[in-house]
C-alpha positions in Angstrom: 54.6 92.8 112.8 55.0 91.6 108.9 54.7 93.7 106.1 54.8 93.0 102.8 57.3 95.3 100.7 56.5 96.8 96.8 58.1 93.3 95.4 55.7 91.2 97.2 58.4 90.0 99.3 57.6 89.5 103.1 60.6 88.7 104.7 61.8 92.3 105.3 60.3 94.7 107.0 60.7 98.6 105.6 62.2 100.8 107.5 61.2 104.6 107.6 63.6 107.2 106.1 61.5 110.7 108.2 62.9 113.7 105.6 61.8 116.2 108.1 62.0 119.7 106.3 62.4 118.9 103.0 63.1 122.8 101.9 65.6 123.6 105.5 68.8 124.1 104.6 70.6 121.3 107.0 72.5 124.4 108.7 69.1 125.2 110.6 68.7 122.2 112.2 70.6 122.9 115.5 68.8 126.0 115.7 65.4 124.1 115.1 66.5 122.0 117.2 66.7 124.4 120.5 63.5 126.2 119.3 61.3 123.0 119.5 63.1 122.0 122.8 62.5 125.6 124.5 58.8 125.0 123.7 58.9 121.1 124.1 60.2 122.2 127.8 57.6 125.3 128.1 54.5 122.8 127.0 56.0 120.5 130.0 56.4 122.9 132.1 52.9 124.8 132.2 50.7 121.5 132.3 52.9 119.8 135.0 52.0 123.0 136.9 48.7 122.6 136.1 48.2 119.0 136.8 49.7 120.0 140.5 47.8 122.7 141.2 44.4 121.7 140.1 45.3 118.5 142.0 47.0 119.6 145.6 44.0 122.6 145.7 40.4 121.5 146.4 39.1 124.9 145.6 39.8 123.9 141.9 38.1 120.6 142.3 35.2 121.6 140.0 34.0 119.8 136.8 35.9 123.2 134.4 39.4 122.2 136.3 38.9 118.6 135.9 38.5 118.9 132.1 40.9 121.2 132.0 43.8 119.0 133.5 41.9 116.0 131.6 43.4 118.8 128.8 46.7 118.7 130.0 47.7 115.3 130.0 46.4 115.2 127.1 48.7 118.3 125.9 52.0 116.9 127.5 51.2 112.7 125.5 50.3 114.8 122.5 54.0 116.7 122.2 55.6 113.5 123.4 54.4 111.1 121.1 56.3 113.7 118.0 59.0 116.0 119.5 61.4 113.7 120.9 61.7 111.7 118.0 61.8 115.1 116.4 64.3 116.6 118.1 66.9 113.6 117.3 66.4 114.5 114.2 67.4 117.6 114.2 70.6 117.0 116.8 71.7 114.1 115.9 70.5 113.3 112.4 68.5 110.5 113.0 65.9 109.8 110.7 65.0 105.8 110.9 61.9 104.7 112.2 61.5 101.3 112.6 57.8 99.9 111.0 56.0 99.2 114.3 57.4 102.4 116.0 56.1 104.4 113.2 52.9 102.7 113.1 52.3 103.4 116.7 53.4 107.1 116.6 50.8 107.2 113.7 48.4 105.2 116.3 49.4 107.9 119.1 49.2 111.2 117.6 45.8 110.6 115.7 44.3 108.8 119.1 45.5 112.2 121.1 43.9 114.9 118.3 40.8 113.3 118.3 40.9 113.0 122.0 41.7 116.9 122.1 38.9 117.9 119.6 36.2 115.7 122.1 37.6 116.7 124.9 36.8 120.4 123.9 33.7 119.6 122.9 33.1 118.6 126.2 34.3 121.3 127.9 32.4 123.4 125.8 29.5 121.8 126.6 30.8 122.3 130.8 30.4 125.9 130.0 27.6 126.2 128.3 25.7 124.4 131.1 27.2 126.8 133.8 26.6 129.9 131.7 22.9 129.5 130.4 21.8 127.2 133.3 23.3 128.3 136.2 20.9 126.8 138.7 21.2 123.4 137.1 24.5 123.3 136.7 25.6 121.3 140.4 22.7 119.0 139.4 23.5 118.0 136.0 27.2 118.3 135.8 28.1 115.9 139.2 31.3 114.1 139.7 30.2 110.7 137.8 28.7 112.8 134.4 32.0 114.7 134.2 34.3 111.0 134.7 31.4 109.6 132.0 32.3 112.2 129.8 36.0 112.5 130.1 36.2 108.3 129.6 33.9 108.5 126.8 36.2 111.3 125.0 39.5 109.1 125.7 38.2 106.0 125.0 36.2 107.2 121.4 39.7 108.4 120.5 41.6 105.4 121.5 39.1 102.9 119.1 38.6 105.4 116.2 42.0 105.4 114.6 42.0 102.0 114.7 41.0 101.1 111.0 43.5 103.1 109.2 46.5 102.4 111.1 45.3 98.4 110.8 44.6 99.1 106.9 48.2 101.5 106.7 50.6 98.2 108.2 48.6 96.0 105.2 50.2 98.2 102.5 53.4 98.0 100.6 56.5 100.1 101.2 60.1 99.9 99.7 62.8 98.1 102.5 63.8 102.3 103.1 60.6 104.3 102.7 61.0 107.9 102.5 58.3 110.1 104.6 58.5 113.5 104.2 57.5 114.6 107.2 58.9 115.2 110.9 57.1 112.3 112.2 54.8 109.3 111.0 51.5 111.2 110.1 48.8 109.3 108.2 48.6 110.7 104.8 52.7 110.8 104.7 52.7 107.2 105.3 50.3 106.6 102.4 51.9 108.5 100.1 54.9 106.6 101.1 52.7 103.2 99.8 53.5 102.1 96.5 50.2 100.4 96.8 46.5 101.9 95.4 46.2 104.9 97.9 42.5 105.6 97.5 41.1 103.4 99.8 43.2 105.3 102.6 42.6 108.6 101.7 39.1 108.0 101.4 39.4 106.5 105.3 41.7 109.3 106.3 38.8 111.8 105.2 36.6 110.0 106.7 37.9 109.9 109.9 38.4 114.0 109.9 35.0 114.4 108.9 34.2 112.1 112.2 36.0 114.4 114.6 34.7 117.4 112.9 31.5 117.1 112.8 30.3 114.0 115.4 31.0 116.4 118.3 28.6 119.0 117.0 26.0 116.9 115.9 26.2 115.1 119.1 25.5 118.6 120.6 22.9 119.9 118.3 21.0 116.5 118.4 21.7 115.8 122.7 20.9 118.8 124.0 17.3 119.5 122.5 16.3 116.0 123.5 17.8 115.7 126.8 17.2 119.5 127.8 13.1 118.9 128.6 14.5 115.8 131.1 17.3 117.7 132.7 15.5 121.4 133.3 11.8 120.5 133.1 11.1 116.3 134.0 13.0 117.0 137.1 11.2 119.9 138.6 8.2 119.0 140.9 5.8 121.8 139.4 6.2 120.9 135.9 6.2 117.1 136.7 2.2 118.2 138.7 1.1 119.6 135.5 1.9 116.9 133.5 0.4 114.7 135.2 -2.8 117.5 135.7 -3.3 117.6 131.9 -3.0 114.0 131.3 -5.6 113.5 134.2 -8.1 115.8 132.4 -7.5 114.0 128.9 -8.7 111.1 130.5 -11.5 112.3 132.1 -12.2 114.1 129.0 -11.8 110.5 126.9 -14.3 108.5 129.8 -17.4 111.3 129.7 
């Protein structure tokens, strides 16, 4: 991958210089270091558990547990793509990144939080169903809605970062560019740019105003329209008077 550095030149590639704490004396960083392991390990630990139990128990096969270990993947790729890289920083000192690595943990961690903030939406949406429309609820929420729904959040959340981190690698750095940050977040790599940052930040808003608000509206405009063909279309006694009233219109319409 080529980039082009804040001399124009294009035959190195920056490197990334992650700061980390700007303000932590370096004397904390061993004991950052096991704090963010403990919960590194504890985050590991609970959704593995998860992952097995919802999995090896087929009382829990039931569309909450499948969002909810849908959730924990997502949970244990989330803290992976950022602590590791983290905690070598705090052991061992290590704060180069090279420019595709960083680019890709940039890819990675905005990919995952937008795929956490659909994938709640979705699971809201699971219980809202089984709370207010109980007796629909095996009906509409089958096996192949709650796969079409889970893909559709992963797969949203895969494309949607796409633009910025494509738009980010076209910028200019220094050969060492200094993020000051833990890990290769968005706005700390354009702020690491020596080139016009607008353009990004306007993108990087953008895209938060996407996974803000898209799930809700998604919600607020779905539901009304698909509730009168889930709850109402489908039952045989509102289908007969339909079709009752629409047979005396055109009676009415022929006299």
């Amino acid at each position: 991958m080529e980039a082009t550095t804040c001399n124009g030149s294009v035959d190195s590639t920056p490197v990334f210089y992650l700061v980390g704490i700007p303000s932590l004396p370096e004397f904390f960083f061993l004991p950052m270091f096991f704090i963010f392991l403990l919960f590194y390990l504890l985050i590991l630990t609970g959704n593995a558990l998860i992952l097995v139990a919802v999995v090896a128990e087929p009382n829990l096969h039931k569309p909450m547990y499948f969002f909810l270990i849908n959730l924990s993947a997502l949970d244990i790729l989330f803290t992976t793509t950022t602590v590791p890289k983290m905690l070598s920083l705090f052991l061992l000192g290590d704060h180069f990144l090279s420019f595709p690595s960083c680019l890709l943990q940039m890819y990675l961690f905005q990919s995952f939080t937008c795929s956490e903030a659909f994938l709640l939406v979705v699971m809201a949406y699971d219980r809202y169903v089984a709370i207010c429309r109980p007796l629909h609820y095996p009906v509409h929420m089958t096996p192949q809605t709650n796969a079409a729904l889970a893909a559709s959040a992963w797969f949203t959340a895969l494309l949607l970062p796409v633009p910025a981190v494509v738009k980010t690698s076209q910028m200019a750095y220094n050969n060492i560019a200094y993020i000051y940050h833990c890990f290769c977040d968005h706005f700390a790599l354009v702020q690491a740019s020596c080139s016009d940052t607008t353009p990004q930040t306007l993108m990087g808003f953008c895209i938060a105003m996407v996974v803000s608000f898209l799930p809700l509206l998604l919600v607020l405009i779905l539901t009304p329209i698909l509730n009168p063909l889930i709850y109402t279309l489908r039952n045989k006694d509102v289908k007969a008077a339909i079709m009752k009233i629409a047979y005396l219109k055109n009676q009415a319409g022929t006299e």
